[in-house]
C-alpha positions as CSV (number, residue, x, y, z in Angstrom):
1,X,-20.7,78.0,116.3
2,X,-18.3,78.3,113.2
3,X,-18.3,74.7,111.4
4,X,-14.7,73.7,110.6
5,X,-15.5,70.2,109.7
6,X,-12.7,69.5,107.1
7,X,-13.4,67.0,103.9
8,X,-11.4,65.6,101.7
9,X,-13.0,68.3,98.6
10,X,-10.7,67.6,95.9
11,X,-8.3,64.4,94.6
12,X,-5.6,64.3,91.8
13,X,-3.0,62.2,90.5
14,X,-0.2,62.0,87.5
15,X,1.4,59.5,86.2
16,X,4.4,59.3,83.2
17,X,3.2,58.2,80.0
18,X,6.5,56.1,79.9
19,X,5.6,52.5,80.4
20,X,7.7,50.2,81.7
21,X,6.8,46.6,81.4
22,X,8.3,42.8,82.8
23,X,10.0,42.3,79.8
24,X,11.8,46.0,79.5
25,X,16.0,45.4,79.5
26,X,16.6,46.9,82.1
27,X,15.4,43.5,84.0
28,X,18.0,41.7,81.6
29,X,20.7,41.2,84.8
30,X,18.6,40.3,87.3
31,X,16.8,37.5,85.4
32,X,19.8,36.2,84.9
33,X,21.5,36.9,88.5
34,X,18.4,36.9,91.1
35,X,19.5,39.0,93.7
36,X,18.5,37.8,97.2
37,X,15.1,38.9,98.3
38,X,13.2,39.0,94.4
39,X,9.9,36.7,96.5
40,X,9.4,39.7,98.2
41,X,8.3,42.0,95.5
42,X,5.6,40.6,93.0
43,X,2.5,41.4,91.4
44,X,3.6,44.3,89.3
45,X,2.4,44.1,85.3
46,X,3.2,47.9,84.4
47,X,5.1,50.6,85.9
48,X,5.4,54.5,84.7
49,X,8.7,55.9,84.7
50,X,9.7,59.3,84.2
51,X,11.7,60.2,81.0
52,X,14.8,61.8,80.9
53,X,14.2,66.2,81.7
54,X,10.8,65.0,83.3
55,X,10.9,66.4,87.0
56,X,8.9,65.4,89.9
57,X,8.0,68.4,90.5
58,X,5.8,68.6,87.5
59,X,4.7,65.5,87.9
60,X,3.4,67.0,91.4
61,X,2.1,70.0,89.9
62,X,0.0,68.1,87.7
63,X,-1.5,66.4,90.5
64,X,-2.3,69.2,92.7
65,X,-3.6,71.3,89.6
66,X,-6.5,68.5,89.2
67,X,-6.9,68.2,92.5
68,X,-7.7,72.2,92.6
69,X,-9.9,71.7,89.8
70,X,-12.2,68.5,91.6
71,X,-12.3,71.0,94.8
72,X,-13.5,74.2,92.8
73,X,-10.8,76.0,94.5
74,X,-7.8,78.2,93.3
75,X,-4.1,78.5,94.1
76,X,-4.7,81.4,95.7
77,X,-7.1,79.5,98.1
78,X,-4.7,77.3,99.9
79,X,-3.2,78.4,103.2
80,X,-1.4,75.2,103.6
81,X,0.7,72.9,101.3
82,X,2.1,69.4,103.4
83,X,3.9,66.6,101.7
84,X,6.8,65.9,99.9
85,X,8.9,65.1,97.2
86,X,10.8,61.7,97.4
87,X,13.6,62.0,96.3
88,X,14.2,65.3,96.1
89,X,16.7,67.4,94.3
90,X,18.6,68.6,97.6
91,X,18.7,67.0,101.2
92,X,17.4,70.4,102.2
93,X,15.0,72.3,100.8
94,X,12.6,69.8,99.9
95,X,11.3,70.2,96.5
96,X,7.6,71.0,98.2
97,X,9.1,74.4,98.1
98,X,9.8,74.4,94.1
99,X,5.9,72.9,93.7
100,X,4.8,75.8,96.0
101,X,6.4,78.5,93.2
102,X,5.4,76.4,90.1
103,X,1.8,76.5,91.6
104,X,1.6,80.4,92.6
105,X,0.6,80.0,95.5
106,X,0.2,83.1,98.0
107,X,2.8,84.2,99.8
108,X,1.2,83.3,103.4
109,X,0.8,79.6,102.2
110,X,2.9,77.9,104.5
111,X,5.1,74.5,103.3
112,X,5.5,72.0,104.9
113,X,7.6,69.1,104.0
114,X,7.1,66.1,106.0
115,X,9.7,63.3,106.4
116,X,7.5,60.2,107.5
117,X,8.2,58.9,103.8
118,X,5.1,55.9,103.1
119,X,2.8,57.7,105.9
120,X,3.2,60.9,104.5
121,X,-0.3,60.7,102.9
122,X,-2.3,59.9,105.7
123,X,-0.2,62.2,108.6
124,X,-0.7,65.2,105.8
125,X,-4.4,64.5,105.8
126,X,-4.3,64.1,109.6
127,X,-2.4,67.8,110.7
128,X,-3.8,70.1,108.1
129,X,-7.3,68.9,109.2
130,X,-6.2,69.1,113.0
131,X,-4.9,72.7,111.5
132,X,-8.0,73.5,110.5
133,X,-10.1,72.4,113.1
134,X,-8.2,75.1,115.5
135,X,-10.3,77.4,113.2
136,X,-7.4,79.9,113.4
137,X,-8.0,80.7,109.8
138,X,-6.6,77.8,107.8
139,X,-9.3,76.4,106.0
140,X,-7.7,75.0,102.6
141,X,-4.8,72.9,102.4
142,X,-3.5,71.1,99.8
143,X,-1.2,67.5,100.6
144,X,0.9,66.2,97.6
145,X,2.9,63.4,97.7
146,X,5.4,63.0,95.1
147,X,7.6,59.7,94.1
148,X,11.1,59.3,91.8
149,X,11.6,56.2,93.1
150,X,12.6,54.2,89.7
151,X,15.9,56.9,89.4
152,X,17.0,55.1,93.1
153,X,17.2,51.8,93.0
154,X,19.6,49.4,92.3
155,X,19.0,47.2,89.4
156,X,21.3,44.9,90.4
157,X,18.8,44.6,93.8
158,X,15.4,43.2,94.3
159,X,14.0,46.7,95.0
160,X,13.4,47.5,91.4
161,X,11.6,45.0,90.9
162,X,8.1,47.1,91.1
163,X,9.5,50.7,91.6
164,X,7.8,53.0,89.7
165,X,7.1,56.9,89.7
166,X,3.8,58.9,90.2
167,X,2.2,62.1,92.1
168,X,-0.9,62.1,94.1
169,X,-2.6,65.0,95.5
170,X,-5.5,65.7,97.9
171,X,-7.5,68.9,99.4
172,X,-8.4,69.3,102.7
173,X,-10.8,72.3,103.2
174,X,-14.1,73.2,105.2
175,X,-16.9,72.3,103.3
176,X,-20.4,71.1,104.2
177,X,-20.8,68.9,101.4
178,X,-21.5,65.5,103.1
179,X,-20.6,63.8,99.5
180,X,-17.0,64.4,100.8
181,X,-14.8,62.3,102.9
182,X,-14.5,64.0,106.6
183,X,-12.0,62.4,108.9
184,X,-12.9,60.3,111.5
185,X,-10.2,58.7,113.3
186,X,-6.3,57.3,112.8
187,X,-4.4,54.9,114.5
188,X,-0.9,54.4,114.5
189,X,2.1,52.0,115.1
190,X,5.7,52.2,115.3
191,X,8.5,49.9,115.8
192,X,11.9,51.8,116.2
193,X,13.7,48.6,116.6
194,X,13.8,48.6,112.8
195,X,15.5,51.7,112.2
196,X,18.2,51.6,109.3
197,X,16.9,48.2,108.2
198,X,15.7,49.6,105.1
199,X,16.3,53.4,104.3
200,X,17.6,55.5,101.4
201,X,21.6,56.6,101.2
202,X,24.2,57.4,99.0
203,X,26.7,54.6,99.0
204,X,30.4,54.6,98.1
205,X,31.4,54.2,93.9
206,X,32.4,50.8,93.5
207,X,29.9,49.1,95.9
208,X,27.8,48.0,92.7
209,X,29.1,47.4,89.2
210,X,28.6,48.7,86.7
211,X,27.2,52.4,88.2
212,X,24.3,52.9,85.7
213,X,21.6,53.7,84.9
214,X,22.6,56.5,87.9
215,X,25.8,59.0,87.5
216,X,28.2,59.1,90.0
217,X,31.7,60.7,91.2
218,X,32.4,59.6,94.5
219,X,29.1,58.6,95.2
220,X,26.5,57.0,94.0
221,X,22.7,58.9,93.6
222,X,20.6,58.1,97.1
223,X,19.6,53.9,96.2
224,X,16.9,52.4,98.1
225,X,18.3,49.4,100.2
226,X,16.7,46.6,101.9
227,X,18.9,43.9,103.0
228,X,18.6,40.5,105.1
229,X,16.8,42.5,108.4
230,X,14.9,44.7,106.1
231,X,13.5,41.7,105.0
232,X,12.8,40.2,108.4
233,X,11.0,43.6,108.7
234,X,9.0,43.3,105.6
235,X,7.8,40.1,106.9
236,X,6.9,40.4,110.2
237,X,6.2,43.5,110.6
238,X,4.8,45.0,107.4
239,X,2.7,41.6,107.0
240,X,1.1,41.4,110.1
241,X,1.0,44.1,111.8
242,X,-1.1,46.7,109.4
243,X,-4.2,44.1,109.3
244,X,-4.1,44.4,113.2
245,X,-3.8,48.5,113.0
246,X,-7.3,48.5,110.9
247,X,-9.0,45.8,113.2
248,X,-7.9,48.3,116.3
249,X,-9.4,51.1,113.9
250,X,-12.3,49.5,113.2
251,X,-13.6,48.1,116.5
252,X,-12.9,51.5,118.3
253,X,-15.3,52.9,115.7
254,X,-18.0,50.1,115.8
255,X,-17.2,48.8,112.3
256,X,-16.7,45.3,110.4
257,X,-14.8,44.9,107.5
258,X,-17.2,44.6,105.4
259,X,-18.1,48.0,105.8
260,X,-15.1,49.3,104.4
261,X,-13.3,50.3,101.4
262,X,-9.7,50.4,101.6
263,X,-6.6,51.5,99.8
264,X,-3.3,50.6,100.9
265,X,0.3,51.0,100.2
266,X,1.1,48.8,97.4
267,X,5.0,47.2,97.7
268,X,4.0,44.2,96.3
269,X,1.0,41.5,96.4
270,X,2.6,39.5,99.0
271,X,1.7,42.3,101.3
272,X,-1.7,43.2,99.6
273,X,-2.4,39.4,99.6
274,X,-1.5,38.9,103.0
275,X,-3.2,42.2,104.0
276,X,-6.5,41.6,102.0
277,X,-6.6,38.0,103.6
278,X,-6.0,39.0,107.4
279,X,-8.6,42.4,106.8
280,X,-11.1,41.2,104.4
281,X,-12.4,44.4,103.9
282,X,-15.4,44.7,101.9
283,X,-14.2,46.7,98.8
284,X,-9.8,47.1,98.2
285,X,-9.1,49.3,95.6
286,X,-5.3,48.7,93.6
287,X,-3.5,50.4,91.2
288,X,-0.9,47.8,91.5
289,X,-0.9,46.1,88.3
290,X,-0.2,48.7,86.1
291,X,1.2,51.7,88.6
292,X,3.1,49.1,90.9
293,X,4.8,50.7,93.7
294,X,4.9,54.1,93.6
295,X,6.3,54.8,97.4
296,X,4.8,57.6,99.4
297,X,2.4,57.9,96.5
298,X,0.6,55.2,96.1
299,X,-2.2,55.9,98.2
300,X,-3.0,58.8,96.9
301,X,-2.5,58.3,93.4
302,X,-4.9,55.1,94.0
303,X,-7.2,57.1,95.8
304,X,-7.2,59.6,93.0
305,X,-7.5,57.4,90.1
306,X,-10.3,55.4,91.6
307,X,-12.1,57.6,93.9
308,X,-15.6,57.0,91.4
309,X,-15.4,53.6,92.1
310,X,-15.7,53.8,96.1
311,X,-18.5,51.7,97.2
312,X,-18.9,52.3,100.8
313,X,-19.3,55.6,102.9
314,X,-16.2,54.2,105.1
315,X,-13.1,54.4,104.1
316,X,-9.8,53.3,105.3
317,X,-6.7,54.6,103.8
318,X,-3.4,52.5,105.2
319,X,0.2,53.4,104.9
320,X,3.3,51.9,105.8
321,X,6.7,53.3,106.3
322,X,10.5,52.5,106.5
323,X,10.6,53.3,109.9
324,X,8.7,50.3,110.2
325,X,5.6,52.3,111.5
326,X,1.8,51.8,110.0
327,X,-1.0,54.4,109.8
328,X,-4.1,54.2,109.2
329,X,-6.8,56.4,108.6
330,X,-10.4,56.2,109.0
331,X,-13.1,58.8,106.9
332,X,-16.4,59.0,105.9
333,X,-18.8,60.2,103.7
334,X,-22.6,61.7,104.6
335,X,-21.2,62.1,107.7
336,X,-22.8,65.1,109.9
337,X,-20.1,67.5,112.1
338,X,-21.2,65.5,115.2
339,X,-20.1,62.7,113.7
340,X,-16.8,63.4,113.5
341,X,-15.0,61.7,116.5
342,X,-11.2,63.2,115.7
């Protein structure tokens, strides 16, 4: 029997050099007018920020080219590219295409850009290794989440309080090298109920004054926007029910927390606090401090930047989206075919 155990081969991650701390001006007007909903996001030292003529896209590119580099592999290896850009350059196509030509990848490389936003990490890893498992001769595929984020917010609103901008990048291919993370289960959660609460829209000129630091005519740039049910969300939703995804997780698999490394989406440390309290896993890796929240990206780019200093064989990657809806994502390491339960 053909083995198409897939493993996490490869990880990558850019970040801007541009370094925006606390005390940059662009905080100057909400220090001085707290919007409504600033105790939500805290924690963050550092942020990196694009600089004007930077693109995502090479941000992106520079991920995925180290993560080709950790998994020995070429463009011309990959069958499969899944992610996205956030925000991209046009509603339609996503700028997963653009990454796709900058890389050179083959012609029967399929894209495909995924619009799950926070989760998209963890439901890239999750299809292209269900993709490859079908052993219908996909065996390399290469999930890159990219994040603008800092270009979309208000800063007249709470939300840029810790937005910041960064590209992770992971490969999924078939390799026997038990060294490298296999994936070994996911659970998932979704409240619907939520919908609209928080999401990302253009919104009519006039609505905030002044219109900088984004251009507008008769519209505003896409703006991140979380208002007084977003917060309810944030709360009750994105505090307590993650921690209950990974116990669900965990005890389905015959773990305990302390037998776990996780990495998490990282909005702010009153979610990573209330997440590392209710979990107690027994390593949590963060990029917070100095990389604060980087969307869609942070789990990756976290998972990049310190995959050397993963303790355990089990690890749990957790993501958390708009929508609201949670995902979480069990792997392993020395971890025979058999073993494999997904």
């Amino acid at each position: 029997m053909v083995d198409n155990t897939a493993r996490i081969k490869g990880v990558g991650f850019a970040v801007p050099e541009q370094v925006r701390t606390n005390d940059a001006p662009v905080f100057d007007w909400i220090k001085a007018n707290p919007p409504p909903h600033t105790d939500l996001f805290q924690g963050f030292d550092q942020r990196r920020i694009l600089a004007p003529g930077q693109t995502l896209v090479g941000l992106m590119a520079e991920a995925a080219a180290a993560a080709l580099v950790d998994a020995g592999l070429g463009a011309g290896d990959i069958d499969l590219l899944i992610g996205a850009a956030s925000v991209a350059t046009y509603i339609s196509p996503n700028d997963l295409v653009a990454l796709h030509q900058t890389l050179n990848l083959p012609p029967r490389c399929q894209v495909l850009p995924l619009g799950t936003e926070f989760t998209i990490f963890n439901d890239g890893l999750v299809l292209a290794e269900a993709l490859i498992r079908t052993g219908r001769g996909l065996r390399n595929a290469l999930v890159v989440c990219g994040c603008n984020w800092s270009r979309h917010v208000s800063y007249h609103e709470a939300t840029c309080i810790g937005a910041a901008d960064g590209a992770g990048a992971a490969v999924m291919a078939v390799t026997d090298d038990q060294q490298r993370f296999a994936l070994v289960d996911v659970v998932t959660d979704t409240d619907s109920g939520y919908f609209g609460a928080m999401h990302m829209s253009a919104r009519p000129v006039g609505t905030i004054d002044p219109p900088p630091p984004y251009l507008a005519e008769s519209f505003t740039t896409p703006l991140m926007y979380i208002g007084d049910e977003g917060a309810s969300s944030y709360k009750e939703y994105g505090a307590k029910i993650p921690p209950r995804i990974v116990d669900r997780l965990l005890r389905r698999n015959g773990l305990a927390a302390d037998e776990i490394t996780l990495v998490a989406h990282q909005a702010s440390s009153v979610l990573s606090g209330a997440w590392a309290e209710a979990i107690r896993p027994g390593q949590y890796l963060s990029t917070l401090t100095e990389y604060a929240n980087m969307t869609s990206a942070s789990v990756p780019v976290t998972l990049a930047a310190l995959y050397p200093e993963i303790a355990h064989d089990n690890l749990v990657l957790l993501t958390i989206g708009l929508q609201q809806q949670t995902s979480a994502v069990l792997l392993r390491r020395r971890c025979a075919r058999g073993q494999v339960a997904v």
